[in-house]
C-alpha positions, 0 to 999 in steps of 0.5 A: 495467462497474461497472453490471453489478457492483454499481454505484458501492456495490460500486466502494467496497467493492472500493476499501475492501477493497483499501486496508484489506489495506495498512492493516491491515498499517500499523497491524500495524506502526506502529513499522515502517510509519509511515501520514501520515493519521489512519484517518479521513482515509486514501484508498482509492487512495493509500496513504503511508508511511515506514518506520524509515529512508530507507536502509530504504526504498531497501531496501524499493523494490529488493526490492518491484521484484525482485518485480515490484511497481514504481512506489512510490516516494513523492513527491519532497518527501516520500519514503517510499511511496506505493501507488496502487491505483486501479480498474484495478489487479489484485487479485492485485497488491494481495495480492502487495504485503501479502505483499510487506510481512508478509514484508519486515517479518520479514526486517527488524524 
């Protein structure tokens, strides 16, 4: 499938386009969301991060499920957020989870 759209190439681009749209938010608010890896260490599937609080981040998964962006819970030692965006993750879910996060930040900053 990746073939007839560009090949490998056009598979990163996709990935890297797709995870600087939550990056880009990270970094918008990095008092708010705060990123675990250096810019240049950050995967294009996995995308982590806390927020202020962990009574904020409870927050943030109830409301995200309400919207039907689920399954983003981090890991257990760790906590926080953890999105995974992997190939056959629907762009529109993507774009729904950066507005999800723009509008969740106003609501709580």
């Amino acid at each position: 499938e990746y073939l007839a759209k560009g090949g490998l190439q056009a598979a990163y681009d996709r990935a890297t386009e797709r995870s600087n749209k939550l990056y880009n938010i990270i970094d918008k608010y990095p008092d708010f969301y705060k990123g675990y890896a250096n810019k240049e260490d950050r995967s294009r599937i996995n995308i982590v991060y806390n927020l202020t609080s962990e009574e904020l981040e409870k927050k943030f998964l109830a409301e995200a499920a309400e919207e039907g962006l689920v399954d983003l819970k981090g890991h257990r030692s760790l906590g926080g957020i953890r999105v995974s965006i992997y190939n056959g993750t629907p762009d529109e879910g993507v774009e729904k989870l950066a507005e999800f996060m723009e509008k969740f930040y106003e609501s709580n900053k």
